[in-house]
C-alpha positions as a Markdown table, in Angstrom:
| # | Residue | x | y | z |
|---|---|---|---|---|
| 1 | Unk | 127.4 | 98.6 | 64.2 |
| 2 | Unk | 124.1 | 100.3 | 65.9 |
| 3 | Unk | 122.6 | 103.2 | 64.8 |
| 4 | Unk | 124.7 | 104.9 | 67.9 |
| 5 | Unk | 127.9 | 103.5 | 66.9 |
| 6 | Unk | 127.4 | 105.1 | 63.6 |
| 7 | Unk | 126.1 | 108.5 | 65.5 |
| 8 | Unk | 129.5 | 108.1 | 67.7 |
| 9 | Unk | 132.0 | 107.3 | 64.7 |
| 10 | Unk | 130.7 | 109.8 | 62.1 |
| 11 | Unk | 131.4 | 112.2 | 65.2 |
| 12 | Unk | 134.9 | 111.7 | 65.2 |
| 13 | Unk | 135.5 | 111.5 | 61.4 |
| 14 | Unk | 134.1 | 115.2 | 61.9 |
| 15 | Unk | 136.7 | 116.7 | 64.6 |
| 16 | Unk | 139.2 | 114.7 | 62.5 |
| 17 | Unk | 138.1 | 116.4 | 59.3 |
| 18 | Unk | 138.2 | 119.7 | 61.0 |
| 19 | Unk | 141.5 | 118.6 | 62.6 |
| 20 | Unk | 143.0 | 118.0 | 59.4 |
| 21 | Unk | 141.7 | 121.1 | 57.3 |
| 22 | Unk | 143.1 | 122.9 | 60.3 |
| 23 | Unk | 146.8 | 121.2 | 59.5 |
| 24 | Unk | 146.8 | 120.9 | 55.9 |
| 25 | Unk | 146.2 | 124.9 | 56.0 |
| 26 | Unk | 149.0 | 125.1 | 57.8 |
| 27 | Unk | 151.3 | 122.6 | 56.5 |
| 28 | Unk | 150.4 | 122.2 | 53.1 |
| 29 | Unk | 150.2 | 126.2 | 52.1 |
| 30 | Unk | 152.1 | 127.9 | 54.8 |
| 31 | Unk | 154.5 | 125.3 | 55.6 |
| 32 | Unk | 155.2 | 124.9 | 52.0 |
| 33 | Unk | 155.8 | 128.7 | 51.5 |
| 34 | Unk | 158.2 | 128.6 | 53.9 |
| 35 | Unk | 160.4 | 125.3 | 53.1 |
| 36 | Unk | 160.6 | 126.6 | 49.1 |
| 37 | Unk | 162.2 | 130.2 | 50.7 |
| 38 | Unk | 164.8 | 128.2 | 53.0 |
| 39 | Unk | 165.9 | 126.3 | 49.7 |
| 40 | Unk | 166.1 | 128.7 | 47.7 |
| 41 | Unk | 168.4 | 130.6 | 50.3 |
| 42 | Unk | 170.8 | 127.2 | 50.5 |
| 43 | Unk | 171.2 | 126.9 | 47.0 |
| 44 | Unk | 168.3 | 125.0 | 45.8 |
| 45 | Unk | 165.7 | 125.6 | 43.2 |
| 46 | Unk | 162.6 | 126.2 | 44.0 |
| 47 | Unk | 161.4 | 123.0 | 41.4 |
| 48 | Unk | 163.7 | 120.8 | 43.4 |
| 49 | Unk | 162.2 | 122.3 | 47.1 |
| 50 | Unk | 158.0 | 121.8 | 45.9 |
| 51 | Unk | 159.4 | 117.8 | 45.1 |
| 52 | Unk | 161.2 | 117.5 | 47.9 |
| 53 | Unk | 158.3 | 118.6 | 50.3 |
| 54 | Unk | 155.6 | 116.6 | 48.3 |
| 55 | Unk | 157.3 | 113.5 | 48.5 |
| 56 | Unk | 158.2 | 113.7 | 52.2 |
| 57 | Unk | 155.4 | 116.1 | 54.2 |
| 58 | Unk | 152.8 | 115.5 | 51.9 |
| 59 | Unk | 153.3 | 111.3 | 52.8 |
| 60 | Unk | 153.8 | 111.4 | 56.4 |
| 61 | Unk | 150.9 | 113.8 | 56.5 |
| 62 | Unk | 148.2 | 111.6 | 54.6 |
| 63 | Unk | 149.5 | 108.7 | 56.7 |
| 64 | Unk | 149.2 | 110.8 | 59.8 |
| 65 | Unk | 145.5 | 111.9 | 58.7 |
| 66 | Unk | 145.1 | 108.1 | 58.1 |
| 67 | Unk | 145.9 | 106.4 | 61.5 |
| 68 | Unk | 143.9 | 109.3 | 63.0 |
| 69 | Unk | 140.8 | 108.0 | 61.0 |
| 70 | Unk | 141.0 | 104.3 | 62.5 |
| 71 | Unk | 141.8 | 105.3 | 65.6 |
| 72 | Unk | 138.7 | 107.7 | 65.7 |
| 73 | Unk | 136.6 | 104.8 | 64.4 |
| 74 | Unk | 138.3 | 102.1 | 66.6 |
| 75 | Unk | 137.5 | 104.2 | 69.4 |
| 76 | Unk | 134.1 | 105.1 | 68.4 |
| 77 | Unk | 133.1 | 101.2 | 68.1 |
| 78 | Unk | 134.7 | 100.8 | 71.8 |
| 79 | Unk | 132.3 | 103.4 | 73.3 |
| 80 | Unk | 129.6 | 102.9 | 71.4 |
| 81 | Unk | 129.8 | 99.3 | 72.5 |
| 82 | Unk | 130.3 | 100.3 | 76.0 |
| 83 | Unk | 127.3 | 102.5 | 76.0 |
| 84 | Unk | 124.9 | 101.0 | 73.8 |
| 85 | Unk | 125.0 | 97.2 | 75.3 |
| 86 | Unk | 123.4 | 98.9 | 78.6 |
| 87 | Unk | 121.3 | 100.6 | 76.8 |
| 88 | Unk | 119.8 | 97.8 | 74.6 |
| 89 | Unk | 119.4 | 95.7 | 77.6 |
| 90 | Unk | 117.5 | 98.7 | 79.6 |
| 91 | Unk | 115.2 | 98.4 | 76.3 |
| 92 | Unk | 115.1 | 94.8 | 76.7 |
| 93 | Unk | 113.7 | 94.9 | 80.1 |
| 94 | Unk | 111.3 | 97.6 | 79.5 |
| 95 | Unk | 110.3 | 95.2 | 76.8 |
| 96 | Unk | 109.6 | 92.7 | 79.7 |
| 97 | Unk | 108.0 | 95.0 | 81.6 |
| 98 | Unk | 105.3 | 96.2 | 79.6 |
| 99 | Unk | 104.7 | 92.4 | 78.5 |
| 100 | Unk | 103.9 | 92.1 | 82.0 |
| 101 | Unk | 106.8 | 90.5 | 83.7 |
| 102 | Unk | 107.4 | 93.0 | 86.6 |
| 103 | Unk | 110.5 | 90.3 | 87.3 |
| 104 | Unk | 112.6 | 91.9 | 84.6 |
| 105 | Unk | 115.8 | 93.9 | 86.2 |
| 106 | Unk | 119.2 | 94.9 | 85.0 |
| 107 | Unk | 123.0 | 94.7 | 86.3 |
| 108 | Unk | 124.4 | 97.8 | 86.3 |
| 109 | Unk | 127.3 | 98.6 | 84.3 |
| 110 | Unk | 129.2 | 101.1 | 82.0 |
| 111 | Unk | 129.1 | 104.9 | 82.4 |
| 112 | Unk | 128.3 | 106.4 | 85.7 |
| 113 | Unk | 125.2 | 108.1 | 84.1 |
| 114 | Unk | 124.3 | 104.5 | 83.1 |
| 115 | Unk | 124.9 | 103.3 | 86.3 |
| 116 | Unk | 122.5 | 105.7 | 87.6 |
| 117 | Unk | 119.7 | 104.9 | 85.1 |
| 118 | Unk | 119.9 | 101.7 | 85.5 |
| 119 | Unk | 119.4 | 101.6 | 89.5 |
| 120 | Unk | 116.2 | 103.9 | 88.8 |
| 121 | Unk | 114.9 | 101.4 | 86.3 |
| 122 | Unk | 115.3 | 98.6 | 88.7 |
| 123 | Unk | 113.8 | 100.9 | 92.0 |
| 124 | Unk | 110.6 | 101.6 | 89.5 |
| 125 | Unk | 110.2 | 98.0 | 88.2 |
| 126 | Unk | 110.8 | 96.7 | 92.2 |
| 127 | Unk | 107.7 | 99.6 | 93.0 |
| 128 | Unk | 105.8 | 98.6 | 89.8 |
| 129 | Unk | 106.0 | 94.8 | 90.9 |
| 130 | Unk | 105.1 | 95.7 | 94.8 |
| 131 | Unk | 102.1 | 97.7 | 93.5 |
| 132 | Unk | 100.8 | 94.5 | 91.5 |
| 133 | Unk | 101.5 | 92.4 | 94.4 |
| 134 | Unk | 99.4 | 94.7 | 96.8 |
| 135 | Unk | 97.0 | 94.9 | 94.1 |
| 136 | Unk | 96.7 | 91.3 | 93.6 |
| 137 | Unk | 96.2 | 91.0 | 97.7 |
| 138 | Unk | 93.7 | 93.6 | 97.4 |
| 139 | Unk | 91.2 | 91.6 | 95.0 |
| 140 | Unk | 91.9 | 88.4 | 97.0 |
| 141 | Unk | 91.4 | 90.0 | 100.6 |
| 142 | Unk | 88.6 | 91.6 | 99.5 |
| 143 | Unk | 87.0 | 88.7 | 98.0 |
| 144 | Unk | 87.2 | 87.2 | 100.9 |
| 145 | Unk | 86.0 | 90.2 | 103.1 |
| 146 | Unk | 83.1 | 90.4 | 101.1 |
| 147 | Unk | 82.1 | 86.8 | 100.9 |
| 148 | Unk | 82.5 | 85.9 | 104.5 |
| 149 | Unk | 79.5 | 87.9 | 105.6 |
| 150 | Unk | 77.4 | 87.2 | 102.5 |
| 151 | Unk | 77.5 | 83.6 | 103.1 |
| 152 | Unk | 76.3 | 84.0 | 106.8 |
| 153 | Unk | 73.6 | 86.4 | 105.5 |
| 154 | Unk | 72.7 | 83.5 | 102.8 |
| 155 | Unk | 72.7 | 81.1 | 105.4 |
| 156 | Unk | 70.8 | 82.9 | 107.7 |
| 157 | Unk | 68.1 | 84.0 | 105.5 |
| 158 | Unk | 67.6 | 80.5 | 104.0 |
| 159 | Unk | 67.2 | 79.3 | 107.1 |
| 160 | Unk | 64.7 | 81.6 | 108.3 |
| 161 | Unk | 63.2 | 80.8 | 105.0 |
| 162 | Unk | 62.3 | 77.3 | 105.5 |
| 163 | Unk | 61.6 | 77.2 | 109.0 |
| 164 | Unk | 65.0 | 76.0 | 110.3 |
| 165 | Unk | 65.2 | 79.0 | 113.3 |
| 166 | Unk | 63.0 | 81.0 | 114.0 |
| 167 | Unk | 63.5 | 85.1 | 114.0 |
| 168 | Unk | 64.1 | 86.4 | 117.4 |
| 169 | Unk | 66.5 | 88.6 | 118.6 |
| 170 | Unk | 69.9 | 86.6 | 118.6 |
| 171 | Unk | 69.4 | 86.3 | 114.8 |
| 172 | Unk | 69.0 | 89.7 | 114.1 |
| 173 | Unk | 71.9 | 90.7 | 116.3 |
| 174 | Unk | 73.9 | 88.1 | 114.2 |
| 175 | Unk | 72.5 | 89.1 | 110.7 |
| 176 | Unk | 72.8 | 93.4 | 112.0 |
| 177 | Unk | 76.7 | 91.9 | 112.9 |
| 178 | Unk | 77.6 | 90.3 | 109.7 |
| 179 | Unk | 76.0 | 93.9 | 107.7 |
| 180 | Unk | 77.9 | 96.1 | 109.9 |
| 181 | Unk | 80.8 | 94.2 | 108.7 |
| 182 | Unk | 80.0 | 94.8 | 105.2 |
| 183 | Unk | 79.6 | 98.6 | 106.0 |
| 184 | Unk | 82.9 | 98.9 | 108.0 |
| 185 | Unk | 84.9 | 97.7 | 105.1 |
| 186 | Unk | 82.5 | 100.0 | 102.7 |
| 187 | Unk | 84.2 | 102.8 | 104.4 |
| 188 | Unk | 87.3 | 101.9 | 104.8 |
| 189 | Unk | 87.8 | 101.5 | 101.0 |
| 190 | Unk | 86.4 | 104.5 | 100.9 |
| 191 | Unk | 87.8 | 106.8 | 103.3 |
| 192 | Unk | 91.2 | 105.3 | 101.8 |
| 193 | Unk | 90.3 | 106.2 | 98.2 |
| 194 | Unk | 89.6 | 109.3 | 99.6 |
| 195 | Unk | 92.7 | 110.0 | 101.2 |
| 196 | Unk | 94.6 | 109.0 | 98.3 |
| 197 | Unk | 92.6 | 111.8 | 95.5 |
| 198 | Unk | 92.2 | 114.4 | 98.1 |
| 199 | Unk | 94.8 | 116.9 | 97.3 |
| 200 | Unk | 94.1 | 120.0 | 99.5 |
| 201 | Unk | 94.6 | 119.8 | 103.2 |
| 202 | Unk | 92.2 | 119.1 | 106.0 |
| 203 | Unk | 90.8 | 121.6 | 108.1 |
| 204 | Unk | 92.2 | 121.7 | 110.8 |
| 205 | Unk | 90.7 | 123.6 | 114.5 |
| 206 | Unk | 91.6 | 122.9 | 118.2 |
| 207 | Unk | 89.9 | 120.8 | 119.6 |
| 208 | Unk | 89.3 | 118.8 | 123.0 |
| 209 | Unk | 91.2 | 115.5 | 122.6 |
| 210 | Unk | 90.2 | 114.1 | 125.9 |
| 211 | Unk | 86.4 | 114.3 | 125.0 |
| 212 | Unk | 87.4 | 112.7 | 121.4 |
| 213 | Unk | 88.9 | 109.5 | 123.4 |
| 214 | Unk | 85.5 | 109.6 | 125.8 |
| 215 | Unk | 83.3 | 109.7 | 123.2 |
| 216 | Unk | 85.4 | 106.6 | 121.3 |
| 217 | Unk | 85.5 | 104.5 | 123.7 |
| 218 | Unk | 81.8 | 104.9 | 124.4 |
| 219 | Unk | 80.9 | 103.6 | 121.3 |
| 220 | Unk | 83.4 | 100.5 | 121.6 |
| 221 | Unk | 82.0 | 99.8 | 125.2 |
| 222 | Unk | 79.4 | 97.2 | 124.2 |
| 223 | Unk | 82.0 | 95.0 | 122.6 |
| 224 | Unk | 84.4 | 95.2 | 125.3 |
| 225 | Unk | 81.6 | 94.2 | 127.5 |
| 226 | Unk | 80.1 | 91.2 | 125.9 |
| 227 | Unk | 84.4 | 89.9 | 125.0 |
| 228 | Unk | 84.9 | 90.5 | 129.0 |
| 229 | Unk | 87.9 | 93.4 | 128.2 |
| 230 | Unk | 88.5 | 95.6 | 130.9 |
| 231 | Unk | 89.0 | 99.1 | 130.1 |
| 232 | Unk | 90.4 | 102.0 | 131.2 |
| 233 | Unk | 91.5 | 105.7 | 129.8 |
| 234 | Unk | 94.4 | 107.6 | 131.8 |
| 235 | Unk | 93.8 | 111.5 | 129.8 |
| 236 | Unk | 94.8 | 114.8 | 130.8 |
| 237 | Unk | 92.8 | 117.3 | 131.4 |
| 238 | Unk | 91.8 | 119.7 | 129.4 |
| 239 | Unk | 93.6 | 118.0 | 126.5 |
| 240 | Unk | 93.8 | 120.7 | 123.1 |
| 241 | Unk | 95.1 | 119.6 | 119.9 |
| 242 | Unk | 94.8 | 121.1 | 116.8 |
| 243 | Unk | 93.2 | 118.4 | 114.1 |
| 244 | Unk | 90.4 | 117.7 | 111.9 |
| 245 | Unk | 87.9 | 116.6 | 114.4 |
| 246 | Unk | 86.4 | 113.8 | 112.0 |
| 247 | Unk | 89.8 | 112.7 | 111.2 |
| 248 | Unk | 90.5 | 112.1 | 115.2 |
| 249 | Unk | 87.1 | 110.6 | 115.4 |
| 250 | Unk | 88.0 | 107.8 | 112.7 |
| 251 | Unk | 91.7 | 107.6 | 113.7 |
| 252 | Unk | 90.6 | 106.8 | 117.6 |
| 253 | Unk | 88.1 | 104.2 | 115.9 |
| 254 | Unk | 89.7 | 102.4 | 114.1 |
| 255 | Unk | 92.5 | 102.0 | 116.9 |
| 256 | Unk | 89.8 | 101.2 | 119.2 |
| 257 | Unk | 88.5 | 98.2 | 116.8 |
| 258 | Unk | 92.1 | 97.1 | 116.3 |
| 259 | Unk | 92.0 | 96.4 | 119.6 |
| 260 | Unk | 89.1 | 94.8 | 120.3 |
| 261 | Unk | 89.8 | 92.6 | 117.6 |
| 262 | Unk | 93.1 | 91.2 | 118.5 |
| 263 | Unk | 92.4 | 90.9 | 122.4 |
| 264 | Unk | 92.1 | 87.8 | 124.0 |
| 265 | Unk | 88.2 | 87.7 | 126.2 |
| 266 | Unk | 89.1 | 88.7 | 129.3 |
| 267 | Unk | 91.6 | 90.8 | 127.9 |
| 268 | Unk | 92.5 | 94.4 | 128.4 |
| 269 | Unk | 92.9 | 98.0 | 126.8 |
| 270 | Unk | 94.3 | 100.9 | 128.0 |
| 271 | Unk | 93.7 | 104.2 | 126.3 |
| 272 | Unk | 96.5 | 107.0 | 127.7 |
| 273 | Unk | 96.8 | 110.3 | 126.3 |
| 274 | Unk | 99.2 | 113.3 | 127.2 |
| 275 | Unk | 100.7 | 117.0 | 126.0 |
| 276 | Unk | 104.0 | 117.5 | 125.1 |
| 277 | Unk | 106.3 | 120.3 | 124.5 |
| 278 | Unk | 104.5 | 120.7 | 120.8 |
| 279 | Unk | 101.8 | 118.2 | 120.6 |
| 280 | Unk | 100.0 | 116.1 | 122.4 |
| 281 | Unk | 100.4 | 112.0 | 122.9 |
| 282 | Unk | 97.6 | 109.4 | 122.5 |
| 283 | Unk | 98.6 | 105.6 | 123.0 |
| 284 | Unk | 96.1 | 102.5 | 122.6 |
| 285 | Unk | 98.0 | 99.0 | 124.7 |
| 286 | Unk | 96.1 | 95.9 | 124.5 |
| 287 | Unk | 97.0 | 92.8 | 125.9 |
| 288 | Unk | 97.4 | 90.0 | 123.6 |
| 289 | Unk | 100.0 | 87.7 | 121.1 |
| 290 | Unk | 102.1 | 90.5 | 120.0 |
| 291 | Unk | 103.3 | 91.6 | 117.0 |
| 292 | Unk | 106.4 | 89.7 | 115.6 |
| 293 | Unk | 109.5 | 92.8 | 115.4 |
| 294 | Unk | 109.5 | 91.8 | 111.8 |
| 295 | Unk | 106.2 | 92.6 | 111.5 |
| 296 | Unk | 105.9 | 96.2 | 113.1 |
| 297 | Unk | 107.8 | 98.3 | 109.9 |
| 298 | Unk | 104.9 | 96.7 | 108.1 |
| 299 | Unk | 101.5 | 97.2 | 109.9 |
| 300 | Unk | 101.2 | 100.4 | 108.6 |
| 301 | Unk | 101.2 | 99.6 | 104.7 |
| 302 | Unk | 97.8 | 98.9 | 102.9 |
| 303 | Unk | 96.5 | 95.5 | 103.1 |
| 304 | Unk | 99.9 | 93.9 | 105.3 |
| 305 | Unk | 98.2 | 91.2 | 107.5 |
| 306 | Unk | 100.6 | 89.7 | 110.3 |
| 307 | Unk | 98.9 | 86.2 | 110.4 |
| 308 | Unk | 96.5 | 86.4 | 107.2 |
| 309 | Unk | 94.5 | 83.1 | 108.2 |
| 310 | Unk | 94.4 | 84.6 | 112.1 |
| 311 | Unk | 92.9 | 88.3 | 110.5 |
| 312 | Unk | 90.5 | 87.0 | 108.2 |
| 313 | Unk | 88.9 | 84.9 | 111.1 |
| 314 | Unk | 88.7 | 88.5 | 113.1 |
| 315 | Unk | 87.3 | 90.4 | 110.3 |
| 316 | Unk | 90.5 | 92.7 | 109.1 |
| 317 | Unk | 91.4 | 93.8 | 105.8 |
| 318 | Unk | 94.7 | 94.9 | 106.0 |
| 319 | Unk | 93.4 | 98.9 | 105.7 |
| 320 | Unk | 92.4 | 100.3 | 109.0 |
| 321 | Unk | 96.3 | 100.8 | 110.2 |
| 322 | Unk | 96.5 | 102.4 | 106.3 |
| 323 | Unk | 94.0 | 105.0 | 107.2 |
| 324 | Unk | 94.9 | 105.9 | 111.0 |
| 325 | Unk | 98.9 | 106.8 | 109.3 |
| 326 | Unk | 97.6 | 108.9 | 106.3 |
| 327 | Unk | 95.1 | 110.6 | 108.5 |
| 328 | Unk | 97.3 | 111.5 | 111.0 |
| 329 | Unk | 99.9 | 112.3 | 109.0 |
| 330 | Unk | 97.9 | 114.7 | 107.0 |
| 331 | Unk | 97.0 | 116.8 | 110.1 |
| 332 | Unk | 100.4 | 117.0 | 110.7 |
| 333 | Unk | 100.8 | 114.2 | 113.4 |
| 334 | Unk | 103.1 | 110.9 | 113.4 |
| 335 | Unk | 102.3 | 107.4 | 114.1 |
| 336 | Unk | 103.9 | 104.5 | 115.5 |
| 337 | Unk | 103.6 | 100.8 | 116.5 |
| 338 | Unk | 105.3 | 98.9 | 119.3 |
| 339 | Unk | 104.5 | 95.4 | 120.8 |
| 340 | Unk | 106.6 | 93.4 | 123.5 |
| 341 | Unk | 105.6 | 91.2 | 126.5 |
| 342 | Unk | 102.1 | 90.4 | 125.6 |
| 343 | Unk | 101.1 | 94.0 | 125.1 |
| 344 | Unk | 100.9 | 95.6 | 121.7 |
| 345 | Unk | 101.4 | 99.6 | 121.5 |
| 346 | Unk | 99.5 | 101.8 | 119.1 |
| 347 | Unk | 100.0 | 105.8 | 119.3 |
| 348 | Unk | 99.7 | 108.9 | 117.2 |
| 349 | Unk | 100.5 | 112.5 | 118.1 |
| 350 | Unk | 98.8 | 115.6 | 116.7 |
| 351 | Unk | 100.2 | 118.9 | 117.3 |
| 352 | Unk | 99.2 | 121.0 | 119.9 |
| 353 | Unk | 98.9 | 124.7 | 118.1 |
């Protein structure tokens, strides 16, 4: 037996050895006392009484005490069994686990407390293994981030080295492209990092949310220009919201390059934003492929691509989304994602006192 078996059995001989000092107290002194005065009154000496009782009480009880002690340790071997198998094979997979295979779950069975403990164990091994999966994504997307743009910038550079173009202004646009790309996914590492080990909460002030969207789309205007995209921003106004302003700054971004990205040229993007009963409603549409409804749960998470091979082409990571949600959410907004008909629906609401 286990360790616990013995823990269990050695618990029962205990009550039963209390059990029986309790009995024999009563029996073998009292009891006895009180058998020898009942002979004695009927006729019978007190000699013939004390044998009488030995040989009769005195051999039921030791048998008594003695099926008492194997059933105690029969029974402690059954639950001991019955909890320590679950238990060994929780250790088992924690074994696994910390070998590295993040594969390793258990059935549940025996006590409802095992149950229980079990389930967790699997919910933190299934969150262990997702983290190592998004890990593992991480090191490979960013790979592949980084090296895109370096080997243009290699490229470029060796051919301006040895005469192949020559510098004009088309190749610094391209070479100023490919850095800005570096930069962009810079601070997106960043800003998520930041996110993540930033504890206390954002300052947040009223602001004009109308001006924020202005001043966003001003900045994303030259792209839409040279992809053809058509534009347009339907805001209230005066639009107040209470937020970090920096925060809604990145938020409307990011959105903003989403967009651009994953329109078609010719393509178009509609920026709407309106107040509510407690906060105010900002929604970026942009015609396009859609979002698969298997998809939209997802585009949230850190690092989810919907087509990988289609995102790396058009320069995503898999983070912006990641940052708009936990920035928005720390100011005390919500986000959302909706795409149907060609048209793909990003919004966010902030609150409006």
């Amino acid at each position: 037996m286990s360790g616990l078996a013995w823990r269990i059995a050695l618990a029962c001989l205990a009550v039963v050895a209390v059990a029986t000092a309790v009995i024999a107290a009563g029996v073998l002194i009292f009891g006895q006392r009180s058998f020898e005065q009942l002979m004695s009154e009927h006729g019978g000496t007190v000699a013939d009484a004390r044998d009488m009782f030995e040989r009769t009480v005195t051999l039921f009880f030791l048998a008594g005490v003695g099926a008492a002690a194997l059933a105690s340790a029969a029974l402690a071997v059954v639950l001991s069994r019955r909890i320590s198998a679950p238990l060994a094979r929780l250790g088992a997979a924690s074994g696994r686990i910390a070998g590295g295979d993040l594969r390793a779950r258990v059935a549940p069975d025996g006590p409802a407390e095992l149950v229980a403990l079990t389930e967790s164990f699997n919910t933190m091994a299934e969150r262990l293994e997702d983290q190592e999966r998004q890990r593992a994504e991480f090191v490979v997307n960013a790979a592949h981030e980084l090296r895109t743009p370096l080997t243009n910038l290699r490229g470029y550079l060796e051919a301006l080295r040895d005469g192949v173009i020559e510098p004009g202004r088309e190749t610094f646009d391209s070479l100023q492209e490919e850095v800005e790309r570096l930069v962009r996914l810079s601070r997106s590492l960043d800003a998520l990092a930041q996110g993540d080990l930033r504890e206390r909460s954002p300052e947040l002030r009223e602001i004009d949310l109308a001006g924020a969207i202005d001043s966003a789309v001003e900045l994303v205007q030259p792209a839409f220009e040279r992809r053809r995209i058509a534009w347009e921003v339907r805001a209230a106004r005066p639009l107040r919201a209470r937020a970090n302003p920096d925060h809604v700054a990145q938020v409307l971004a990011n959105l903003l390059q989403n967009a651009t990205r994953y329109t078609p040229d010719g393509g178009r993007v509609t920026v709407t934003a309106s107040a509510r009963a407690s906060d105010a409603l900002v929604s970026v549409v942009n015609s396009g492929d859609g979002i698969p409804a298997a998809d939209l749960p997802h585009v949230f998470e850190r690092f989810f691509r919907v087509e990988r091979s289609r995102d790396r082409a058009r320069g995503g990571a898999g983070i912006g989304l990641a940052i708009v949600k936990q920035l928005v959410e720390r100011g005390g907004g919500h986000v959302g994602a909706e795409s149907a008909d060609g048209a793909t629906r990003f919004w966010f609401s902030l609150p409006a006192r």
